[in-house]
C-alpha positions as a printed Julia matrix, in Angstrom:
81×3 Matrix{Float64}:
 -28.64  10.49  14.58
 -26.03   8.07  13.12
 -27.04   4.71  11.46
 -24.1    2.13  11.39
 -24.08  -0.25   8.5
 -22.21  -3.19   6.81
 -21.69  -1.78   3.24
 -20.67   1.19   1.99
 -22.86   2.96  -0.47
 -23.32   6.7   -1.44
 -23.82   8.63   1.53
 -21.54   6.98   3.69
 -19.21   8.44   5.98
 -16.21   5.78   5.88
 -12.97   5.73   8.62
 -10.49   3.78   7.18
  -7.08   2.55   8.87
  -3.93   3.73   6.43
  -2.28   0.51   6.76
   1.13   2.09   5.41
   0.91   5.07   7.4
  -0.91   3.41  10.58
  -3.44   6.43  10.62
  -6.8    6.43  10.41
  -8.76   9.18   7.85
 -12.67   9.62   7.33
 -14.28   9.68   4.23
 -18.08  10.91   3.15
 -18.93  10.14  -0.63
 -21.06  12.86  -2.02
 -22.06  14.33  -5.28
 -19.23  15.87  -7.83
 -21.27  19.39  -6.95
 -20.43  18.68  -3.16
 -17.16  16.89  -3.58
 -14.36  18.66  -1.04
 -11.22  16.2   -1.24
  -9.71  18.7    1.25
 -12.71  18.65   3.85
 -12.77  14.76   3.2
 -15.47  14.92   1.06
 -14.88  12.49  -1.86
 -17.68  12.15  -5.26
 -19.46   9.01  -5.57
 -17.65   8.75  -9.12
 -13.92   9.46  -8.1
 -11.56   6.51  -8.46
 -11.35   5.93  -4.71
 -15.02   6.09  -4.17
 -15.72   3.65  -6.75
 -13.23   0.94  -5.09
 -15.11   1.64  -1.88
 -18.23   1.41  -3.21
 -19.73  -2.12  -2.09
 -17.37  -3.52   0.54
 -18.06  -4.22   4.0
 -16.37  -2.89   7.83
 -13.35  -5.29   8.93
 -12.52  -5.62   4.97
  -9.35  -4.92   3.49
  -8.42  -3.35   0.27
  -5.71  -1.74  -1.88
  -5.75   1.18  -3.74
  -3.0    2.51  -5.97
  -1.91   6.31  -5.86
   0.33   7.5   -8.12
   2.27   3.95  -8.83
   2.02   3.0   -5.3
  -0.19   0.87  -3.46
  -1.64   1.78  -0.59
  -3.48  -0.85   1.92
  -6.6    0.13   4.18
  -8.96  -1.63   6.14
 -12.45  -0.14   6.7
 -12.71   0.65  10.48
 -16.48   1.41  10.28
 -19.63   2.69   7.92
 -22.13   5.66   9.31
 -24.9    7.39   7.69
 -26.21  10.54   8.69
 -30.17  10.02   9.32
């Protein structure tokens, strides 16, 4: 069963819209042990997880990669139950 929810907090499987690209990616935020970047798997104390960490569906955010910014907007928030 999948609980939707308003913030994002460890646990969370996130889809986000690439605003740049105008794809959409999802996101779980695990432990470093069961961190996967590859398999989408991101740890709760990476950079990216961190800036996701706290904010809500519909919001919008930048992150920068490598001296660019890149713009997303959190399409929804599931946890696995």
């Amino acid at each position: 069963m999948v609980i939707n929810s308003e913030k994002i907090k460890y646990g969370a499987s996130i889809k986000l819209l690439d605003i740049n690209l105008n794809s959409t990616i999802i996101y779980k935020i695990v432990s470093d042990y069961e961190s996967d970047p590859s398999k989408g798997l991101i740890s709760n104390f990476s950079p990216f997880a961190k800036v996701l960490i706290g904010k809500k569906r519909n919001e919008l955010f930048n992150f920068n990669i490598l001296n660019k910014v890149k713009k997303f907007k959190i399409i929804s928030i599931d946890y696995d139950k």
